[in-house]
C-alpha positions as CSV (number, residue, x, y, z in Angstrom):
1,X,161.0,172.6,131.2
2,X,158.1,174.5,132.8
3,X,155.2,172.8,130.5
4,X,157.2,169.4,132.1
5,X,156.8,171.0,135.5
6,X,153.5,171.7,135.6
7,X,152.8,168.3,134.1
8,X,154.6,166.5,136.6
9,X,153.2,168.4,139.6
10,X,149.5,168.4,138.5
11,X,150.1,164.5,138.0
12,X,151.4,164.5,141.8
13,X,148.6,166.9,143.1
14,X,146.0,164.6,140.9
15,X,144.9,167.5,139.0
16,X,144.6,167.6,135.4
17,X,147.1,170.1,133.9
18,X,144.4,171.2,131.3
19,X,142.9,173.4,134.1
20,X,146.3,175.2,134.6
21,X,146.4,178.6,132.7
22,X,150.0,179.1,133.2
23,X,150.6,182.3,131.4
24,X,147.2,183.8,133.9
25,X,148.9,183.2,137.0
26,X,152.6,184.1,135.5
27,X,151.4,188.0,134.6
28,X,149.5,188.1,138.1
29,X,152.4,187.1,140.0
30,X,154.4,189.3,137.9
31,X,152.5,192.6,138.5
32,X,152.1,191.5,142.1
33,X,156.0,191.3,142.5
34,X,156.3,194.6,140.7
35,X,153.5,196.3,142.3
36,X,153.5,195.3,146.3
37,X,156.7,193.0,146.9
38,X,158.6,190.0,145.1
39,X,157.7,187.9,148.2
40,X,153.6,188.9,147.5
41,X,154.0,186.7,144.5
42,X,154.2,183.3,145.8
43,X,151.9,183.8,148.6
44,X,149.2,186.0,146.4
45,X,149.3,182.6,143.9
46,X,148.7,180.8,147.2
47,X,145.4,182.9,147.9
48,X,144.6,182.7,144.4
49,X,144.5,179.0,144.3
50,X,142.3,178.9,147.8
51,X,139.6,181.4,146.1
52,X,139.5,179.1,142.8
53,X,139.4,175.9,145.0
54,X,136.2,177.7,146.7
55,X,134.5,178.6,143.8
56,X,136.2,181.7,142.0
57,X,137.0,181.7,138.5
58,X,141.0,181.6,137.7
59,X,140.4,185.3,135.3
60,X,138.0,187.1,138.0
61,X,140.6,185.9,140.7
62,X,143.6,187.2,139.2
63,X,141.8,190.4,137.8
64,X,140.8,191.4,141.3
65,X,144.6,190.9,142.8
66,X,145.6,193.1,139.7
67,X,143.3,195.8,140.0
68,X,144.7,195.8,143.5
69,X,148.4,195.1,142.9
70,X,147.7,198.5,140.7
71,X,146.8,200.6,143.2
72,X,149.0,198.9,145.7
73,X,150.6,202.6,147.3
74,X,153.9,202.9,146.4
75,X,156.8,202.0,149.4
């Protein structure tokens, strides 16, 4: 149901699903919700998407937001 998903949704957003790594942005929302906030997630994805759509590539982009979501102090 996801692959569908992301099939349908690229076709709406007119971008070619082949440039989705879905399992990339997955783990960085993941350790983003477990390392700063569940609600981080969606919106760090957001920011990721803005930094690839200037210029960054999808692995440096969610490397950096790991590294940080690491060190992210603890609540």
């Amino acid at each position: 149901m996801l692959d569908e998903w992301i099939k349908a949704a690229c076709a709406e957003l007119g971008i070619a699903s082949a440039d989705v790594d879905r399992d990339l942005i997955l783990d960085m929302a993941r350790d983003v919700a477990h390392g700063v906030a569940r609600p981080a997630a969606p919106l760090t994805a957001y920011l990721m998407g803005l930094a690839v759509g200037r210029g960054m590539l999808a692995p440096d982009a969610a490397a950096r937001i790991t590294a940080m979501a690491e060190g992210w102090p603890e609540r």
